[in-house]
N, C-alpha and C positions, 0 to 999 in steps of 0.2 A: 815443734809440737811435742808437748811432754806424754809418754807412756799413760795410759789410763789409769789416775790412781785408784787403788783398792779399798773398796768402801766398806766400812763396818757393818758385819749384818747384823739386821731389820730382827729385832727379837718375834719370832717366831707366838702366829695366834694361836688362842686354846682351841678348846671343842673340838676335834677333829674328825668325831664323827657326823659334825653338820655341815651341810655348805654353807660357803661364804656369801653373807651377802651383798650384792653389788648394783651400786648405783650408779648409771651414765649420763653423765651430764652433757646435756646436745641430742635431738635426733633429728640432723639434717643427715645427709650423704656419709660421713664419718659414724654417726652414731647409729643410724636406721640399715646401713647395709651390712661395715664392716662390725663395730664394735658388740653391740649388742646379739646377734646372730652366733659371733664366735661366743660369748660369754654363758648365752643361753645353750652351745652344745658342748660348754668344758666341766666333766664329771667334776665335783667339789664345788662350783660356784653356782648361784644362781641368781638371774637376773631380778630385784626385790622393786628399785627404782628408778623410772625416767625422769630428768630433771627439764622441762620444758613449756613455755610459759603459750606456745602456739596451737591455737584449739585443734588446727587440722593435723597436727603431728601427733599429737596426746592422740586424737582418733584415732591413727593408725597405728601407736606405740598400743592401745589398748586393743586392738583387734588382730595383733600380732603376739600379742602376750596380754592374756584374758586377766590374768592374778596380777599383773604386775601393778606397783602404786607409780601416780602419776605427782608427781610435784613440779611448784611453776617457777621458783626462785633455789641455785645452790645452799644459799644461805639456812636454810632449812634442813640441812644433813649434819652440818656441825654443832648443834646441840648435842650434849651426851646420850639424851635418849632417842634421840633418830640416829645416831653416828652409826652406817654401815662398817661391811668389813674393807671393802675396798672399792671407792671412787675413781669414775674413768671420765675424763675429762676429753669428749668429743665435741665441743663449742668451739666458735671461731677463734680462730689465730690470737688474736688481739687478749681473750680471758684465760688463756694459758697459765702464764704467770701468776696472776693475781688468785686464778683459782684453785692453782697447785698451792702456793706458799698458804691459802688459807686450813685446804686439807692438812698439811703436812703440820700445820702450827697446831691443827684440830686432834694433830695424830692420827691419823686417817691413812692409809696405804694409797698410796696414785698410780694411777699408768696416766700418760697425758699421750695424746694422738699428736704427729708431726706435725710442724716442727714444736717443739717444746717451749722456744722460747726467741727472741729477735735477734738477740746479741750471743756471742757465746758467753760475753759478762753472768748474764741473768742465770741463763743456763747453769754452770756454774756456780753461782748464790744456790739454787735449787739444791743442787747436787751439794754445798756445804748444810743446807738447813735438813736435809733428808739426814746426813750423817750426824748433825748433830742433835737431831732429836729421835735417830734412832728408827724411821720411819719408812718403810718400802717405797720407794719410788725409781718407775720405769716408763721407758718412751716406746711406742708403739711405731716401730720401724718393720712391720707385716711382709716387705721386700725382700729381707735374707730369707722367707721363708717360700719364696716365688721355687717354680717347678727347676727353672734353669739356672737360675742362682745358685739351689741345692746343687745341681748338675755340676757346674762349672766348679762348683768349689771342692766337688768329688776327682775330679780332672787333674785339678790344682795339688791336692793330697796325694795324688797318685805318681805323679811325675812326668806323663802323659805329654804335654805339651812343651818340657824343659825348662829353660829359665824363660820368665815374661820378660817379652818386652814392651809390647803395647796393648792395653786395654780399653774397649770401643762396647761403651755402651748408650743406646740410644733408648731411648723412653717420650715417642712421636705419634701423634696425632694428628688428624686432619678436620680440622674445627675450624674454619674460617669465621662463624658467625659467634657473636659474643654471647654468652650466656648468662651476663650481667652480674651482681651478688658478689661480697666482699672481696671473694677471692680473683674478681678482676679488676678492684680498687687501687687506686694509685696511690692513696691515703699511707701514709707510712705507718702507720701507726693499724693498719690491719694487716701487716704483713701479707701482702697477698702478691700475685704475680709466681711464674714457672719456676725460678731460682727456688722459692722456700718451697716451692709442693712439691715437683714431682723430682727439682733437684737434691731436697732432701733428702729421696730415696738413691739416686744416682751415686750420688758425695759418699753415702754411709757405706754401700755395698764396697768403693772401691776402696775408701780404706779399713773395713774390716779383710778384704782382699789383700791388700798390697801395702796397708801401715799408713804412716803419717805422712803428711803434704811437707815437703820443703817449698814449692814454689806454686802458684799458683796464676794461671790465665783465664778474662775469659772474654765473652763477646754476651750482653745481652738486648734484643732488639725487639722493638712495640713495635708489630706488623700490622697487625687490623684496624681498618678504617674506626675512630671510638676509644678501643682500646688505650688503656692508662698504667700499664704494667708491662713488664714484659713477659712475650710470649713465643719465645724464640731465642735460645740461649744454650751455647757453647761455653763449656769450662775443661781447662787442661789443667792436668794436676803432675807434677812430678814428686816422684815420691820418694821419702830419704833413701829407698833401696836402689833408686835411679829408675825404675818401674814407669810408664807414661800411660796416664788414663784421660784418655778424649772421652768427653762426657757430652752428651746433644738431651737437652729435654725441649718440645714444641708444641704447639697447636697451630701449626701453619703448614706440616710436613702434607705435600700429596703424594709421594709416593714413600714410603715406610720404608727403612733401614733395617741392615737385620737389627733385632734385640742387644745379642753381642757378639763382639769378633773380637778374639783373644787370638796374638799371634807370641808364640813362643821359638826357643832354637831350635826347637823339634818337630811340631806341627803347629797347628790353629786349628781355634774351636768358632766356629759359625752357625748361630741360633738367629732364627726367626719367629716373630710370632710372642705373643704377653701372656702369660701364664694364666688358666683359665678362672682361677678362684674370685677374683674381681666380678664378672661377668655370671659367673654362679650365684655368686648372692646376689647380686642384683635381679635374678632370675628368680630369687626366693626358693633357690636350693639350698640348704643347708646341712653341714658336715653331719657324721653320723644316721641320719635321713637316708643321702644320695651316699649309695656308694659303687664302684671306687670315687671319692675325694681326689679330686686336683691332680688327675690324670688327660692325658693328653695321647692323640690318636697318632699313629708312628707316623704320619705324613709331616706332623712338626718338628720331628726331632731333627737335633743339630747335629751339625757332620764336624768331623774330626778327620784332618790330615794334613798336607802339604803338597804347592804347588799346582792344586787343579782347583776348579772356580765348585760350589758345591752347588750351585743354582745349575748346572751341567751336569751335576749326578757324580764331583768329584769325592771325595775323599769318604770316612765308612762312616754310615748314622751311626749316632749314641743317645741312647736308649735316654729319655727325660726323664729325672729322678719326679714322683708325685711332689706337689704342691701341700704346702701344710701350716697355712694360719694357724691351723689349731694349738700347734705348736706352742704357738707365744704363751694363750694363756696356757694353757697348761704348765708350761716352766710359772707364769706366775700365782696361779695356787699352786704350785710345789712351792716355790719360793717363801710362801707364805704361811703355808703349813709347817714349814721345815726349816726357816731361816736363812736358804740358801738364798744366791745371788739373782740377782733382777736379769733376766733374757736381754734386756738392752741397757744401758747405763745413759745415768744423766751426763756424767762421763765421758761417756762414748759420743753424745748427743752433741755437746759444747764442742767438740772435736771436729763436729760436722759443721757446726754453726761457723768454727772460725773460718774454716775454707770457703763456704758461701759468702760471711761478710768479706772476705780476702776479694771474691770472685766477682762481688757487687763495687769494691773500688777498682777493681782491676777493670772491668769495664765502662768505668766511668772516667777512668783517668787515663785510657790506654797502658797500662804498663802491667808488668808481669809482681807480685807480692810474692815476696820472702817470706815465711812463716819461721818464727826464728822459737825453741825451744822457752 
């Protein structure tokens, strides 16, 4: 796997004393809890339009945001006189692609919600048509900005834990019943099933953690009676530093793992418990509103040591750094005002893609994939 190459940046918009205006196309669960919420509390941007063609979304997209315009088709923003300042692409898996390449051709700045894209092929196409027409585009990977992530990768910086050896993160749920809707379609062509959703977060964190995949394993399994996807899925990644990160994302789990167990030569870090910002918004608390922001009560913090079990009260709490969506955009109207670099890359994205499509033959063929530079 090659090094993330370096993208040309995105010439920088005018006016900078107006916000930006931005339109989210989608408001299902992506677009009505996370996207829209955070965009509506990041100083410089403001939310102008929903793109959605379902009368009972538009109802609560307008009783959530009184000013906001409502439109029923994408196709509608790419005229030069509707063209916002930057389009976010929260619609299902499947309109990624086709709706990126149309902003990006329109010249349009994008952020596209996970996964980006099916192939890391596509991905990549994106990421050459963003650079060659000069155009912002980022993926919405909201995970590096989780409470414990921060945590962990302050640990990591520190030296704290010594050299890694195994990294164990689990991202499990207890859903037995199907809740129907693309993303439990078996249809290939809607990308759905645990691998691209909530492994797309698993995959990115560890190799923004620990670098690129030399080899990759995995196991993925349709548990529930119905069920057309899988929803039960194990990936082992080795990484060219020789690093090992066991990855578990489910909906089958009844009893929860911790979050993560990072063992190093020196000690390990033991975290329990999913970063609470998910659950806030969905709560209809919003950043800047509530605060502290993406704070969590000392009974969740993770313990740090060696050689005593920390569910026994071994080794010494460490303090969870806050939780911070906000983050993202933020870095993206900086980005945009300023010409700096995208919080996440298409890049980085296609990186993630190869190891999952690596993980989806690995489990289908039993055998372990090479990822070869």
């Amino acid at each position: 796997m090659n090094p993330t190459p370096a993208s040309p940046t995105p010439t920088p918009l005018s006016s900078p004393t107006h916000p930006l205006r931005v339109a989210v196309i989608g408001y299902g669960l992506a677009g009505s809890v996370f996207h829209a919420p955070l965009v509506a509390a990041t100083d410089g941007l403001v939310l102008e339009t929903v793109v959605t063609a379902d009368p009972g979304r538009q109802a609560q997209a307008r009783e959530a945001y009184p000013d906001v315009r409502i439109a029923t088709s994408p196709e509608s923003l790419w005229a030069p006189a509707a063209r916002p300042d930057l389009v976010v692409i929260a619609s299902p898996n499947k309109t990624h692609v086709p709706l990126a390449s149309a902003a990006l051709n329109a010249g349009i700045p994008v952020v596209v919600d996970k996964p980006l894209a099916a192939t890391a092929a596509e991905a990549r196409e994106l990421a050459e048509l963003s650079d060659r027409t000069g155009t912002f585009l980022s993926v919405f990977q909201n995970r590096r900005w989780d409470n414990d992530f921060l945590t962990l990768r302050r640990l990591l910086a520190s030296g704290e834990l010594g050299e890694i050896q195994r990294f164990e993160s689990r991202f499990e749920r207890w859903r037995p019943q199907l809740k129907g809707g693309w993303r439990e379609s078996g249809a290939p062509e809607e990308i759905g099933g645990l691998l691209y959703d909530l492994g797309s977060h698993v995959v990115d964190q560890a190799l923004l953690l620990f670098g690129p995949a030399a080899r990759v394993y995995a196991e993925t399994d349709v548990r529930r009676p119905g069920a057309e996807t899988d929803d039960d899925t194990f990936i082992a990644i080795t990484h060219t530093n020789n690093v090992r990160s066991h990855l578990y994302v489910s909906a089958t789990t009844a009893q929860l793992g911790p979050r993560f167990r990072v063992l190093g030569s020196r000690a390990g870090y033991v975290k329990y418990g999913l970063d609470p910002q998910e659950a806030a918004l969905r709560e209809g608390h919003r950043p800047g509103n509530d605060t502290p922001w993406g704070e969590e009560p000392e009974h969740m913090w993770g313990r740090l040591g060696s050689g005593e079990s920390p569910l026994t009260g071994g080794g010494t709490p460490v303090p969870t750094l806050p939780g911070d969506y906000p983050a993202y955009y933020a870095a993206v109207a900086a980005a945009l005002r300023n010409g700096g670099p995208a919080p996440v890359t298409a890049h980085e994205a296609a990186q993630c893609l190869a190891v999952l499509e690596a993980a989806r033959i690995s489990s289908r063929d039993g055998i372990t994939v090479e990822l070869r530079d």
